[in-house]
C-alpha positions in Angstrom: -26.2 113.7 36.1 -27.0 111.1 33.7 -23.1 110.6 33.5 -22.8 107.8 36.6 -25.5 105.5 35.3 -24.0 105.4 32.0 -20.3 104.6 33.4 -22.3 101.6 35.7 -23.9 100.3 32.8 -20.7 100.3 30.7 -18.9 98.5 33.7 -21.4 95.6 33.7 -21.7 95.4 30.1 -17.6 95.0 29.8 -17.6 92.3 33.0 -20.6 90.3 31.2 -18.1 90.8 28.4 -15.1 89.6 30.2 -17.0 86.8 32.0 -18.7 85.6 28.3 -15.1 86.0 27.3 -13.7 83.2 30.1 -16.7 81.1 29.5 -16.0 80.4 26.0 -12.4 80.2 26.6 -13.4 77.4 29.5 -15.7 75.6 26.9 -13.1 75.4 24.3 -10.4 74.2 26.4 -13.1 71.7 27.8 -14.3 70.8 24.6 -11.0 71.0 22.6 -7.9 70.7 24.8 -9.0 68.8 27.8 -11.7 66.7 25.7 -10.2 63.0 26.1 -9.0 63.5 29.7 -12.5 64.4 30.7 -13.8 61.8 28.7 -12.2 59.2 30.2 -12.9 60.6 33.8 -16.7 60.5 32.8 -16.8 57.0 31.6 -14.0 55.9 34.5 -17.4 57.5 36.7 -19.5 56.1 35.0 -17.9 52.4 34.6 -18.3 49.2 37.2 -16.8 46.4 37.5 -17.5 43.0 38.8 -15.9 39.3 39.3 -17.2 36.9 36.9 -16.6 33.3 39.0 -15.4 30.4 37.1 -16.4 27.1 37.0 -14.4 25.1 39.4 -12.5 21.5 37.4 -14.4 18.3 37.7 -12.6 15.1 38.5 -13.1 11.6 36.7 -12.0 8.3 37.7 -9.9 6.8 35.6 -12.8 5.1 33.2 -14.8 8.7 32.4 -17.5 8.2 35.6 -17.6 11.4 36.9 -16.6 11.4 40.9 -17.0 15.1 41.5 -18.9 18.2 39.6 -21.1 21.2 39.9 -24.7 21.6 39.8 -26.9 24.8 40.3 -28.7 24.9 43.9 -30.4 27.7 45.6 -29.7 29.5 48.7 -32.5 31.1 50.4 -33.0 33.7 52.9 -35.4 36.0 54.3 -35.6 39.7 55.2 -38.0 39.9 58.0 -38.5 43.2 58.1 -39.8 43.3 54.4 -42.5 40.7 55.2 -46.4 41.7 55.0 -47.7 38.3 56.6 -44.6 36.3 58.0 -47.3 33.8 59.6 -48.2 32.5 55.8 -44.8 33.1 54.3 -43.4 30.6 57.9 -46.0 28.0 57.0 -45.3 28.1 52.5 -41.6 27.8 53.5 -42.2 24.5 56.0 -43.9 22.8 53.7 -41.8 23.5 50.5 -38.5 23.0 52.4 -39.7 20.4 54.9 -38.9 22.8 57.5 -40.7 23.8 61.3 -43.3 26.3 60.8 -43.0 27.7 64.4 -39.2 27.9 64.3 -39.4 29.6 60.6 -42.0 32.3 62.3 -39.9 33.1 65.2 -37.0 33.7 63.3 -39.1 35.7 61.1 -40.7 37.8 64.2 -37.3 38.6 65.8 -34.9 41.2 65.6 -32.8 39.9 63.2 -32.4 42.2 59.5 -31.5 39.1 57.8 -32.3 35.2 58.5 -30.8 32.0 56.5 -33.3 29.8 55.6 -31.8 26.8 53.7 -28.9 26.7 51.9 -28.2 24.3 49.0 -31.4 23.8 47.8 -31.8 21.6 44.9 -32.6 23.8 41.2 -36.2 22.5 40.7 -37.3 23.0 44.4 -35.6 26.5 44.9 -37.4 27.6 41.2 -40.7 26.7 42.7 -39.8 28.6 46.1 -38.7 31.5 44.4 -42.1 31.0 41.5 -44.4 31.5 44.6 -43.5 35.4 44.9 -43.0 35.5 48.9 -41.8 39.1 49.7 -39.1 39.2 51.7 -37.8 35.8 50.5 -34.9 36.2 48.6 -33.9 33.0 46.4 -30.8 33.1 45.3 -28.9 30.9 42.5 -25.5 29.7 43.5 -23.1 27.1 41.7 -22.2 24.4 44.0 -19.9 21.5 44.3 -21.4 17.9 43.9 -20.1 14.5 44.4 -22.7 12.6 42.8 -21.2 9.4 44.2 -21.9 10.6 48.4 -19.7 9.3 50.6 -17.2 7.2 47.8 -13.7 8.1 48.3 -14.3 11.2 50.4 -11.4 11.2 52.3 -9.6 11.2 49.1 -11.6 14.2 47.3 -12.0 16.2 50.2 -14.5 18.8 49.9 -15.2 22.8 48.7 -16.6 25.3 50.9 -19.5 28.2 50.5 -16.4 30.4 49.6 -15.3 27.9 46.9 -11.8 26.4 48.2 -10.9 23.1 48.6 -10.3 21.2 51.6 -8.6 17.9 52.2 -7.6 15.2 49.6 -7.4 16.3 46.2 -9.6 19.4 46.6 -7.4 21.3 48.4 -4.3 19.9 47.2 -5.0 21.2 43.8 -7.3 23.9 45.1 -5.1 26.3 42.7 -5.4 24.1 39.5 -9.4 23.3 40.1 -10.6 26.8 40.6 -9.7 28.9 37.5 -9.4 32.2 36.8 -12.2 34.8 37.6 -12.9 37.2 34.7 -14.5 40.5 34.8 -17.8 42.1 33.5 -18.0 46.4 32.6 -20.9 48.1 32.1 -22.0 51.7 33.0 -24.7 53.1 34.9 -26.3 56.7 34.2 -26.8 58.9 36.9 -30.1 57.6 38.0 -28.2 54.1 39.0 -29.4 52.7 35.6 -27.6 50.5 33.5 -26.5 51.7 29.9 -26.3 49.2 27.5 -23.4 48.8 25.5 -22.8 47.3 22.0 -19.2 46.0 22.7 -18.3 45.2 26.1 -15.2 45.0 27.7 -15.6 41.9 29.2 -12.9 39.4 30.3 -14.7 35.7 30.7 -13.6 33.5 33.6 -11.7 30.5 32.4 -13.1 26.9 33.9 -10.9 24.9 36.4 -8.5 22.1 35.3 -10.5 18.8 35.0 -8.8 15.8 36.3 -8.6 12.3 35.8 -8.0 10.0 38.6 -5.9 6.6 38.7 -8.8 5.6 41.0 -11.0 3.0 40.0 -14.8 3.6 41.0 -15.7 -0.2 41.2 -12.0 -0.7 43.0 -13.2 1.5 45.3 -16.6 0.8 46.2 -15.4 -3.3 46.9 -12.5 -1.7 49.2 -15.4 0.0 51.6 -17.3 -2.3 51.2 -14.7 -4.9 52.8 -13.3 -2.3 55.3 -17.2 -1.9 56.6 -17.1 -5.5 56.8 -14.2 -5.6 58.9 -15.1 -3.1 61.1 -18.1 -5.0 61.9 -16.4 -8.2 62.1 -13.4 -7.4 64.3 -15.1 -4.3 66.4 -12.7 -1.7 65.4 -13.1 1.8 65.8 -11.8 3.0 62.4 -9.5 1.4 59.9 -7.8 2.4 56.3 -7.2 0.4 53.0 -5.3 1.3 50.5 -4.9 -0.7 47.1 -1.9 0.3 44.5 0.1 -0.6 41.7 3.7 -1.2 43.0 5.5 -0.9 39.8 4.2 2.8 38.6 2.6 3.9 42.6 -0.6 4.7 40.8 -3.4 4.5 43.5 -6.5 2.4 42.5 -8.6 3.1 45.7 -8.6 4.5 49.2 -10.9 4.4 52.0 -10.7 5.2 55.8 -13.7 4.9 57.8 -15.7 6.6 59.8 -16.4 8.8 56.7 -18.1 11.9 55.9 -20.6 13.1 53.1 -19.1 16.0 51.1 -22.0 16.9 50.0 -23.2 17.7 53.5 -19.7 18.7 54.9 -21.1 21.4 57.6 -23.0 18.8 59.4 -20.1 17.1 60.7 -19.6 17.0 64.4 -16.3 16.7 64.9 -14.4 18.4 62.2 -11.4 15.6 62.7 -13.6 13.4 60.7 -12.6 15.1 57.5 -8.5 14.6 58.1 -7.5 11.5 55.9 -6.1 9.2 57.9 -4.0 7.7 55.2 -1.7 10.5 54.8 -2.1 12.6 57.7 -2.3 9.5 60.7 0.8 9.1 61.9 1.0 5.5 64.3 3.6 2.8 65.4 3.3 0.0 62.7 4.2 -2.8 64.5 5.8 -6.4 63.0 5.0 -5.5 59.7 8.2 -2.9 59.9 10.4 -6.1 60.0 10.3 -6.4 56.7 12.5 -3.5 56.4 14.7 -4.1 58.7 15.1 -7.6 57.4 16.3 -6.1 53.9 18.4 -3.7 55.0 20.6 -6.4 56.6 20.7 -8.2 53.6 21.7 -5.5 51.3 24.5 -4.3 53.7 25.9 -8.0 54.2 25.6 -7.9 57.9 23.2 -11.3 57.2 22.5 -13.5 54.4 19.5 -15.9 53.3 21.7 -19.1 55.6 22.4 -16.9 58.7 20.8 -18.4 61.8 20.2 -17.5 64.7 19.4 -18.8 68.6 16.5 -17.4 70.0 16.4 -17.1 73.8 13.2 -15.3 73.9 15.0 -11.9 75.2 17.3 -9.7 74.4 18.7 -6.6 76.4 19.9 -2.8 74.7 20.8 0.0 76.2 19.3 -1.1 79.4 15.5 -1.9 78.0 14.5 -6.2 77.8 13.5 -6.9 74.6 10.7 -10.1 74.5 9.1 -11.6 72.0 5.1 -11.1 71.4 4.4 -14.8 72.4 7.3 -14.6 75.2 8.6 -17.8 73.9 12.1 -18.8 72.9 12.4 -20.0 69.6 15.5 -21.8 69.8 18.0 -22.3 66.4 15.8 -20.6 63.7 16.7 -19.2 60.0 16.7 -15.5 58.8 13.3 -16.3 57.2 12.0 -18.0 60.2 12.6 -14.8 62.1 9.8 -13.1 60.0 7.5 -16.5 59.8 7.5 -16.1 63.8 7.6 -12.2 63.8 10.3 -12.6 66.4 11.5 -8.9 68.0 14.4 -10.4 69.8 16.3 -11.7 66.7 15.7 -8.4 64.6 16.4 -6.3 67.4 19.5 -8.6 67.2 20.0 -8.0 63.7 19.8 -4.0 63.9 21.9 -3.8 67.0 24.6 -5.8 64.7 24.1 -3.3 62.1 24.8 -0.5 63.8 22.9 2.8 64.2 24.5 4.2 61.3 24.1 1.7 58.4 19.9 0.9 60.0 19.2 4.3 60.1 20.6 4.8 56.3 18.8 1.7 55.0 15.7 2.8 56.9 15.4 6.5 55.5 16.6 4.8 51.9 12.9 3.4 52.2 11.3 6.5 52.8 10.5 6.0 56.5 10.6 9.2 58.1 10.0 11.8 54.6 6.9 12.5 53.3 6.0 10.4 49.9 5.3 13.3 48.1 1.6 12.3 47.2 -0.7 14.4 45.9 -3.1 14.9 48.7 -3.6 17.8 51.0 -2.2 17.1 54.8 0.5 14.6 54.8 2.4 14.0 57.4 6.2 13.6 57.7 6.5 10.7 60.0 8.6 9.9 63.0 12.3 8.9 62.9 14.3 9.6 66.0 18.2 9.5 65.2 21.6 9.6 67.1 22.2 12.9 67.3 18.2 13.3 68.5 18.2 14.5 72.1 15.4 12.0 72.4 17.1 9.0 70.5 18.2 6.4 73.3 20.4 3.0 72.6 17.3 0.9 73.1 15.5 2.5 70.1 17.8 1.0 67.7 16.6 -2.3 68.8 12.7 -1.5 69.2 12.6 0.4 66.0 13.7 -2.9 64.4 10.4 -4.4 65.2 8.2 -1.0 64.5 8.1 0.7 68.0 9.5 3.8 68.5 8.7 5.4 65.5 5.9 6.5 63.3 5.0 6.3 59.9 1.6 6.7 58.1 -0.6 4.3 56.2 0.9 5.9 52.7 4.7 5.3 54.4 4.1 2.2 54.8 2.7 0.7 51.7 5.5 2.7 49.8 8.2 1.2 51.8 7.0 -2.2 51.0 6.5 -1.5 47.7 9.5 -1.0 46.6 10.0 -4.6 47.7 7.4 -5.5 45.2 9.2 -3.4 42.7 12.5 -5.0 42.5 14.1 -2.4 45.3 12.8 0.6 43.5 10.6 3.4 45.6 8.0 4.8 43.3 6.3 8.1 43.5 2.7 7.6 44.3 0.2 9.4 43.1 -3.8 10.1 42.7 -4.5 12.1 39.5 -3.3 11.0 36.3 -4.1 13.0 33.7 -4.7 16.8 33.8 -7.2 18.7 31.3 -6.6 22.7 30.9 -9.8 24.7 29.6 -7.5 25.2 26.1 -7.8 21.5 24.9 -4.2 20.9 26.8 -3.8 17.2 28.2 -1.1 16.7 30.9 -0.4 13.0 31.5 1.4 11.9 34.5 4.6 9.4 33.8 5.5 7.1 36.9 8.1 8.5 38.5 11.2 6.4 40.8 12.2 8.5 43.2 14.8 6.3 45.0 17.0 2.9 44.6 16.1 1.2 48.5 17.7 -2.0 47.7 18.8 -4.3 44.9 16.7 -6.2 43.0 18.4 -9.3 44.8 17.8 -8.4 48.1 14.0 -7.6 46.7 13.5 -10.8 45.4 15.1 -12.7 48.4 13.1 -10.6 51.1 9.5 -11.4 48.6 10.3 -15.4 48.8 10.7 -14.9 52.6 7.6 -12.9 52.9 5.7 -15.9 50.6 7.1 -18.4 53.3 5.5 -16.1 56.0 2.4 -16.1 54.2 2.3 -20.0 53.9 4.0 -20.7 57.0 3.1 -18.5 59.4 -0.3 -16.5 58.0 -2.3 -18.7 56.9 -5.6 -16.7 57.5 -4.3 -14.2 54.3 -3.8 -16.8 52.0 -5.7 -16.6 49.0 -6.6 -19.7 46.5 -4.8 -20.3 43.6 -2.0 -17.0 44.2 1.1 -16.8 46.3 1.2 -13.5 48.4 3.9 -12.0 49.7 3.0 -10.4 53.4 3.6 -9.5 56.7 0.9 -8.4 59.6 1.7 -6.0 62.4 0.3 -5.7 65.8 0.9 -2.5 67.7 0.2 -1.5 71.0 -1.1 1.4 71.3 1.9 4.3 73.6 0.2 6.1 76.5 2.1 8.5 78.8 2.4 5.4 81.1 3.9 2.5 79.0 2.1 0.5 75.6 -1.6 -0.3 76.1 -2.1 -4.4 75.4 -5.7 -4.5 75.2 -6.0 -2.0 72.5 -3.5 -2.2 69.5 -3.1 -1.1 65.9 -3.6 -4.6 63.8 -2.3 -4.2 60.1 -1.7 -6.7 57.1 0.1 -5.8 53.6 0.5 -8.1 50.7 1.5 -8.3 47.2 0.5 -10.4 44.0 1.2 -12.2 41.9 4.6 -12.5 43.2 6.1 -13.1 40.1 4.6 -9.8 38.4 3.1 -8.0 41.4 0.1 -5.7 40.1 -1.4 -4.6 43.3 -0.6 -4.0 47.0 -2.5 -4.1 49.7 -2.5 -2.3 52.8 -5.2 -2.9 55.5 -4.9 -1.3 59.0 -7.9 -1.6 61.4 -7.8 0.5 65.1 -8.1 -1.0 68.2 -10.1 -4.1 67.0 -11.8 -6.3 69.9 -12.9 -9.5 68.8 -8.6 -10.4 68.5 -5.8 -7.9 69.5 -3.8 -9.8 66.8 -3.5 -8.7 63.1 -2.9 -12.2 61.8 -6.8 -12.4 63.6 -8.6 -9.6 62.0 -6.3 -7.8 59.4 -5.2 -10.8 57.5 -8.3 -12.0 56.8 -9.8 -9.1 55.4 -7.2 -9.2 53.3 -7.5 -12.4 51.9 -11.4 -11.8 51.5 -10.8 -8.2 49.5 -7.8 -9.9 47.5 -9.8 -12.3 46.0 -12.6 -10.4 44.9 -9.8 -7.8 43.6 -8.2 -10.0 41.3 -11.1 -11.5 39.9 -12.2 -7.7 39.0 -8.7 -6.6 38.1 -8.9 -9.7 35.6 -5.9 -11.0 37.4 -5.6 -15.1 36.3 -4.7 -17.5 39.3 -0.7 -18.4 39.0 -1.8 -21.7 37.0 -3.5 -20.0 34.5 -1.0 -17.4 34.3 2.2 -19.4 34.2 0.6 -21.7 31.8 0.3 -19.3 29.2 3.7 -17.7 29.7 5.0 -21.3 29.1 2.6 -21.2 25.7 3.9 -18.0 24.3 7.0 -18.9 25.7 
């Protein structure tokens, strides 16, 4: 009877037995076999990770002023649902921020779970904000891009957006260079959400952007807006671009197009076109100025030389279109230099037509025209350069691209082209930064680079003396005291679906000097001015007036003075 009770006990003893058995034999393969590969699947539990951001590059001009940076501001925002009393926290936040009490509260009152309050506040005014305690006010730090300068250059920088990427100019053309490499913080939380404190952490820092130096001068720059403000005023155009360079290395010692934008303020631009840079990405009909070009591309194929004349009937017919001069005069017997000293279209539309498509298009493209120069800004355009073989190309363009219509460069083109006129036939690359600096003490200097033979030096030098005679012949509004320049202006009507507009054109003026060792070129290009339709009215003589405040800054002595003391140390 007693027999059964003993036989279950004996049966539960020997399966507390068994299961003690697999218990310890579960411990020690936990604790012995399995010990590192549950180890790591605790701490792999355990572990988080997050981005550490870096420091985006700053950018220098090319005398140490710094042009752009980055500076700790404050982003604010509220949670209304969090607030106790959004009537006083609507009122502390309008008089901190300068903001509308009423419009704060009704934001604050609706049904929104999260509000932005002001973004970008400046260090000591969010630290007071966040001092004051206001629940529901969150007041967060944030590194943000500064350009302590405003509106200087802006087309050139371009800007950097909440998200930290670059946009236009140099910003977003070296986007990849100027915003480093994030790093990583570890750490571990318990399993109340804590974090556990380590002694050694596994952290990888963020290494800062590259910081680059500019060829840009600061003082260069603010005299060219200054002067292109001027103009605008003066001539009543719309918008305009200058660009000042170094012809014999294509370094770039200022840039401005206006209307301009703050960077700083970016968002609060209307019309996001405003932040395109007109220099590189504004493709337009250049006008006269293209003769140039055309000019020394006969000369270096032999089709003319420095004696040819010519008889000037004041038309010309190709491929069925009239060709006319600007003035609709006829010029009668004139010389190959006369032809640019009266900007006439009928004798180079003679001269290209006499070349042939072949060897004009060549010459043309040897130039640049119709590639993009390569600069280092974000957005350049390519250009326009119909060809034989284009289904749009017609007989007649061969004559009117002599003269700049037709085709379409941009402001960069252009002052290349010419350039390399200045530069004894050679096309240099241009460029904006000069020197790069890597986190690691590295220093990357850029050399001036040729990329491309246009011309001989001969031709060069024979097309700069004719482009002197223009100046003192036929400009005399860009003359400048005490230098010879070597220029040509361009006036171009503006195309519209129905023919070229003559009340509104595209007036441009670009120069060189000294002539003998040209230093800097100058390209100004001003949109649809009104007080003169003519860029030997409104271009040139901003021109002059920038030039000779430029060389008096750029320490550049009058020819006199110069040749003198060549003659001394001679």
């Amino acid at each position: 009877m007693h027999e059964r009770p003993r036989r279950r006990l004996a049966f539960l003893t020997l399966m507390l037995v068994l299961l003690c058995l697999l218990m310890v034999v579960r411990l020690v393969r936990i604790q012995v076999f399995s010990y590192n590969e549950l180890s790591e699947e605790g701490r792999q539990l355990r572990t988080r990770q997050s981005d550490l951001k870096p420091l985006r590059g700053r950018v220098w001009d090319q005398d140490g002023h710094l042009l752009v940076g980055n500076v700790v501001q404050y982003d604010i925002s509220a949670a209304p649902a969090l607030m106790s009393d959004p009537v006083k926290t609507a009122a502390t936040l309008a008089v901190y921020l300068e903001l509308d009490a009423e419009a704060l509260f009704a934001d604050f009152t609706g049904d929104k779970l999260w509000v932005p309050v002001a973004r970008g506040v400046p260090k000591e005014l969010g630290e007071r904000v966040a001092r004051q305690g206001m629940v529901g006010i969150n007041v967060e730090p944030v590194w943000r891009r500064t350009f302590p300068e405003g509106i200087l250059a802006a087309h050139l920088l371009g800007f950097v957006n909440a998200q930290g990427r670059g946009f236009y100019g140099i910003e977003g053309y070296y986007d990849a260079d100027l915003r480093g490499q994030p790093g990583t913080r570890v750490y571990q939380r318990d399993p109340w959400d804590q974090i556990i404190p380590l002694g050694l952490a596994d952290d990888e820092p963020p290494q800062t952007g590259v910081d680059l130096v500019l060829a840009l001068d600061r003082t260069v720059q603010a005299l060219v807006e200054e002067e292109l403000a001027l103009a605008l005023t003066e001539t009543g155009a719309e918008s305009g671009v200058i660009i000042v360079m170094q012809p014999r290395t294509g370094a770039i010692l200022a840039l401005a197009a206006m209307p301009v934008y703050d960077p700083n303020a970016y968002w609060n631009v209307a019309d996001p076109r405003l932040y395109v840079n007109p220099v590189v990405s504004d493709q337009y009909e250049p006008g006269s100025v293209f003769k140039v070009l055309t000019v020394a591309v006969a000369l270096e194929n032999g089709s003319v030389t420095p004696e040819t004349t010519f008889y000037d009937e004041g038309q010309i017919e190709v491929g069925g279109q009239m060709i006319r001069n600007a003035t609709r005069r006829a010029y009668g017997n004139v010389t190959l230099t006369e032809v640019l000293v009266h900007s006439l279209n009928v004798e180079v539309a003679r001269i290209s037509t006499t070349l042939g498509p072949e060897k004009f298009y060549q010459g043309i493209s040897a130039f640049g025209i119709g590639h993009r120069t390569g600069v280092d800004m974000e957005g350049e355009a390519v250009g326009e350069l119909r060809m034989p073989g284009d289904w749009r190309w017609h007989e007649s363009d061969l004559a009117t691209n002599a003269f700049g219509q037709g085709l379409a460069v941009t402001p960069m083109q252009m002052i290349m082209a010419v350039s390399a006129i200045a530069n004894e036939g050679v096309l240099m690359q241009p460029f904006v930064v000069a020197e790069k600096h890597y986190a690691d003490g590295r220093v990357e200097q850029v050399q001036p680079a040729p990329i491309g033979r246009a011309v001989s030096p001969e031709t060069a030098h024979t097309v700069t003396e004719m482009m002197v005679e223009t100046v003192e012949r036929g400009i005399e509004q860009a003359q400048v005291p005490g230098y010879r320049v070597a220029g040509k202006t361009g006036t171009a009507q503006l195309p519209t679906p129905f023919g070229y507009d003559e009340q509104n054109t595209i007036a441009s003026f670009i120069g060189f000097a000294p002539v003998e060792d040209p230093q800097v070129i100058v390209l100004v290009r001003l949109d649809k001015p009104t007080s003169s339709t003519w860029g030997t009215q409104t271009a040139a003589p901003a021109f002059s007036r920038l030039a000779q405040r430029l060389f008096v800054l750029l320490e550049i002595p009058p020819d006199d003075v110069r040749l003198a003391v060549a003659r001394s140390e001679g």
